[in-house]
N, C-alpha and C positions, 0 to 999 in steps of 0.2 A: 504494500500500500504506500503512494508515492501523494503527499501531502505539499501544496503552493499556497501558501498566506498571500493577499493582496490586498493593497493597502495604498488610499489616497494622499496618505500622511505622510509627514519625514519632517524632523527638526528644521528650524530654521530660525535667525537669531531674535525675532521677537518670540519663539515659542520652542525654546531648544529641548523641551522633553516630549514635544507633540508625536504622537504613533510611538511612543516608548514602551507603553504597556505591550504593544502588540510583538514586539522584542521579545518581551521576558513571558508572554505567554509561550514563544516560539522555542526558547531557551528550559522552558520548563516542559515541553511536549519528553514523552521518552522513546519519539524515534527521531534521525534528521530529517529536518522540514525546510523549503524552499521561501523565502521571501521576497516578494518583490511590493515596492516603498517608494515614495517621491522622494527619488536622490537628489534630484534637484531643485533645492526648495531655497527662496532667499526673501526679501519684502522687497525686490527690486520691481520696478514695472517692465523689464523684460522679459522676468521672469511670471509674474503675473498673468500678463499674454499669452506667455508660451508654452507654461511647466505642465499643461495635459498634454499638448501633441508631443514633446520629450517624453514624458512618462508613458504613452501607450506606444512610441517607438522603442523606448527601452523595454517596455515589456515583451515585445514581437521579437525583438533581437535575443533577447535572453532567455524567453520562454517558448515564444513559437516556433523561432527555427534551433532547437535543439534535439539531442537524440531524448534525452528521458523526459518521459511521458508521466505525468502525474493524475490520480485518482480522484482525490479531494481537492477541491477548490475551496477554498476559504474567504471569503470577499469580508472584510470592514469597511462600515461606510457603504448603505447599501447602492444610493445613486450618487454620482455614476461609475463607480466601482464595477460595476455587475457587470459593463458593457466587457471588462476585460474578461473575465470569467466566459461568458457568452459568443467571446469571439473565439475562445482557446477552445469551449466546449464544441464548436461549427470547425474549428481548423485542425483540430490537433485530435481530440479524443469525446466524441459523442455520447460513451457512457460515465462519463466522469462527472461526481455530484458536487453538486453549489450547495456550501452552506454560508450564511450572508447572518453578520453580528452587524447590528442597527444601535448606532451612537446617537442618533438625537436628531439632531439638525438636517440628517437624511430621510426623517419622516418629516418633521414641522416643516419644514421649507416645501416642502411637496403636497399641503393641504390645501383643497383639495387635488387628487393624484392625476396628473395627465395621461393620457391615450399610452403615450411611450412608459413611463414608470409603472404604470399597472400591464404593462406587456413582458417586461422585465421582470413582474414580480414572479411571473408564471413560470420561469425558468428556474427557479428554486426548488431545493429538495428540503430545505431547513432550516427554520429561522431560527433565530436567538435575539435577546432582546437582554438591555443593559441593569431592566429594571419593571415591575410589572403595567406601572403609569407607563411607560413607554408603550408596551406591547399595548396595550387596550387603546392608545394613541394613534395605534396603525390601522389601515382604510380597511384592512381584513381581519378576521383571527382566523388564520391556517391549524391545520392541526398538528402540522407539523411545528411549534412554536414552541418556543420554551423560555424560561428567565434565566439568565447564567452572567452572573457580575465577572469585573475585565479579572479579577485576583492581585493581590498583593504578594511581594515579594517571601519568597520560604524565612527569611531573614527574621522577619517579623513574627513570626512564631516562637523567639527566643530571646525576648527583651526585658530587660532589668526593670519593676516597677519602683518610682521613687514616690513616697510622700506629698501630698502638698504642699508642705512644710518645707520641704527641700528642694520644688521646684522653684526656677528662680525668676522666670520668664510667665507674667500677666496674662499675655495674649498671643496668638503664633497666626500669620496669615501665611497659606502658601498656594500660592499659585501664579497663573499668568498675569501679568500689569495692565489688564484692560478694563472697558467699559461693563465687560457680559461677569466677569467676576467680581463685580462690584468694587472698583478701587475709587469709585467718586462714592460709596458709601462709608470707605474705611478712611478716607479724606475726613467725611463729615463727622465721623468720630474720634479722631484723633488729638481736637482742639478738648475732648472732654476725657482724655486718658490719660493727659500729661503727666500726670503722678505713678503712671504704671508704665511698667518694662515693655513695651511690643515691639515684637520680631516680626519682619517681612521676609519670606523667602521667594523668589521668583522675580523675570522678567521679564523684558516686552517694550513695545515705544513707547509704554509710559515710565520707563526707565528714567528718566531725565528728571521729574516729577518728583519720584521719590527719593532719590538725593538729594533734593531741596528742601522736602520737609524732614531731614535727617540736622540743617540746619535749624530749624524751627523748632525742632521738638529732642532734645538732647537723649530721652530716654527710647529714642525708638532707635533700631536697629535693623539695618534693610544686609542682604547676601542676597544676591546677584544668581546664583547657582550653587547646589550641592551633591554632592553622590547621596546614593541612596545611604549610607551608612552614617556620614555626618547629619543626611535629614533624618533619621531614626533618634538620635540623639537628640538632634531639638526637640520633635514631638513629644520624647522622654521629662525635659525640662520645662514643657510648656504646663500652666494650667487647663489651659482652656484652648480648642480650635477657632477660629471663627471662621466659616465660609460665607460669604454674603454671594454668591450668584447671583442672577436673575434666569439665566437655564443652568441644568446640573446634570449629565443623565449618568455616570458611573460614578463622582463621588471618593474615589480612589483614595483622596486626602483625605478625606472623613475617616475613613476605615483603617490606613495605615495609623492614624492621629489613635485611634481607640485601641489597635492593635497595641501600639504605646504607652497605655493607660491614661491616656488624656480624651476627656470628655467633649465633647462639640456641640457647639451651637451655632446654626447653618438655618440660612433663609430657605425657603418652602417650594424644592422642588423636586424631580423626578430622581435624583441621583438620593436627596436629602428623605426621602420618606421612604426608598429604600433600605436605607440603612440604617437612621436614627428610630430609636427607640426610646419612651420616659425614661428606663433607666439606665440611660448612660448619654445621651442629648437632648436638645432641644431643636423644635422647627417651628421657626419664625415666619406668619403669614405673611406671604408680601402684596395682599389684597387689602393697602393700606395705604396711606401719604407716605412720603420718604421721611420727613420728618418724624411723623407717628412711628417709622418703622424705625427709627437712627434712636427714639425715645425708648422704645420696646426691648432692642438691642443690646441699650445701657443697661435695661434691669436685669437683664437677664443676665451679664455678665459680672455686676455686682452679687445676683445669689451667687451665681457660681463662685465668686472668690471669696462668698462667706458660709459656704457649707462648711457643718461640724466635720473634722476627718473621718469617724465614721461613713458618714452619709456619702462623703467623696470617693472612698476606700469601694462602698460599695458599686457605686456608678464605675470608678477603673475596673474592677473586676469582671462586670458584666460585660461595657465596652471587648474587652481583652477575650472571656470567652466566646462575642459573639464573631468577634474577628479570625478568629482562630477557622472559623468555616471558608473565609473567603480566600486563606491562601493559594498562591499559586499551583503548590501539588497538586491541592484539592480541585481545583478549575479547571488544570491539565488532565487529572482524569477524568472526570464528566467529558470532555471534551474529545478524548480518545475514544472513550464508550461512543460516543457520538458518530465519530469517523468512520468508526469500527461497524456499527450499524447500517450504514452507509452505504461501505465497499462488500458487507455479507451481502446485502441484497442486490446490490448491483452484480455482482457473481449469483447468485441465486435466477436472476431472470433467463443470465444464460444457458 
């Protein structure tokens, strides 16, 4: 069984860990698996332009005209990813199954579904979905459908719980420095945290931005980039997560932060009601004013840094056992069993 990841993603320096999950899924699979990824990825308007008809020439090059023949297709990102998948299943190999993991913004942006995307959909042998709100978001429910999160790092299964007492770090934000992860909402709270430790991780064109209020606010502290091993360690230190989204559909920071024994509190969406639970986060409606919701946001991060230790001990713990499920082992094998179902029947018919 000959398995091809494909994938509209690939780093690029406003978002250098974008399609990184889809890596370490590939890393944790326990056969070798084929990847093909926007290698050429930059925020240039050249490349803007140009990086689909690059990316579906690199694919032809390096997957159409090759000798080995692969089984599984694996599509992330289902439009317009699927057309690769669709052309390799027409040129190269007819009985080979599409299975297609739906991140978000490949169903909203297609509502309602055009002529061509609902013709595309038909070429699927399986879907998976980042989150349940997701799947029930989509223009059908297939039966072949299922909820399977991106997984966290085996790493994360073996992390040192500290105290609240001993963390030293208020507030942890991590991710991209844009508009869709709410960094004009973490702006509007910052002028009221001055007294607390917050740590920024993550980059993007708003880069620029947040080294200026690194002047303004002495106690904030922005990192640029981290390996996974030094981000394990802030999460460790951090009290609390905060995600503020406005879409969210895997959430990944949420789950490694709790894998860590740090609690989360995260605006209200598809990634964030997957994961978070009463005991161990909070989800914050954002069917509200901004204000209302910057006001909401404070209380909630004042309880959280006045819970008794017990009550905090508790919430780590939960957090911790429930993240324990979404490791990547654990994601890799469902995911095998999947494949595996797959290629038995597709030898079965013959």
């Amino acid at each position: 069984m000959q398995i091809l990841l494909i994938s509209n993603m690939g780093p690029k320096p406003s978002a250098p860990v974008q399609g990184q999950f889809i890596e370490l899924q590939r890393q944790a699979l326990p056969v070798p698996t084929a990847y093909h990824w926007m290698r050429w990825h930059n925020d240039g308007l050249l490349n803007r332009l140009c990086k689909y008809p690059v990316w579906l020439l690199d694919f032809v090059l390096r997957f159409v005209f090759c000798r080995q023949r692969f089984d599984i297709l694996h599509v992330h990102f289902f439009y317009p990813t699927i057309w690769l998948a669709i052309l390799y299943k027409c040129l190269r190999h007819r009985s080979a199954k599409i299975v297609v993991t739906c991140h978000g913004s490949d169903i909203y942006r297609y509502q309602p579904p055009g002529t061509l995307y609902r013709w595309c959909a038909g070429w699927v042998d399986q879907w998976l979905f980042a989150s349940e709100p997701l799947k029930q978001a989509f223009y059908q429910q297939p039966d072949s459908a299922q909820v399977l999160a991106a997984g966290i790092a085996a790493d994360y299964g073996n992390v040192n719980r500290l105290d609240k007492s001993e963390k030293d770090i208020d507030l942890l934000f991590v991710g991209s420095l844009n508009h869709n992860k709410g960094l004009d909402r973490l702006e509007q709270l910052l002028p009221l945290l001055q007294q607390h430790k917050v740590c920024i991780i993550g980059q993007g064109l708003a880069s620029g931005k947040v080294k200026q209020w690194q002047q303004l606010y002495p106690k904030l502290m922005w990192l640029p980039s981290q390996n996974p091993l030094q981000l394990k360690n802030w999460y460790q230190r951090a009290k609390v997560l905060l995600s503020l989204s406005r879409q969210e559909s895997f959430g990944l920071v949420m789950t490694e932060a709790l894998a860590c024994y740090t609690p989360v509190i995260a605006t209200d969406t598809d990634g964030a009601r997957a994961q978070l639970r009463p005991e161990f986060g909070w989800v914050i409606s954002q069917q509200q004013t901004e204000p209302m919701l910057i006001e909401q946001l404070l209380r909630q991060l004042k309880h959280c840094w006045q819970l008794a230790e017990p009550d905090y001990l508790r919430m780590q713990q939960a957090g911790f056992q429930y993240a324990q499920t979404q490791l990547l082992p654990v994601i890799a094998s469902e995911l095998m069993s999947i494949y595996q179902t797959l290629y038995k029947a597709k030898h079965d018919l013959k």
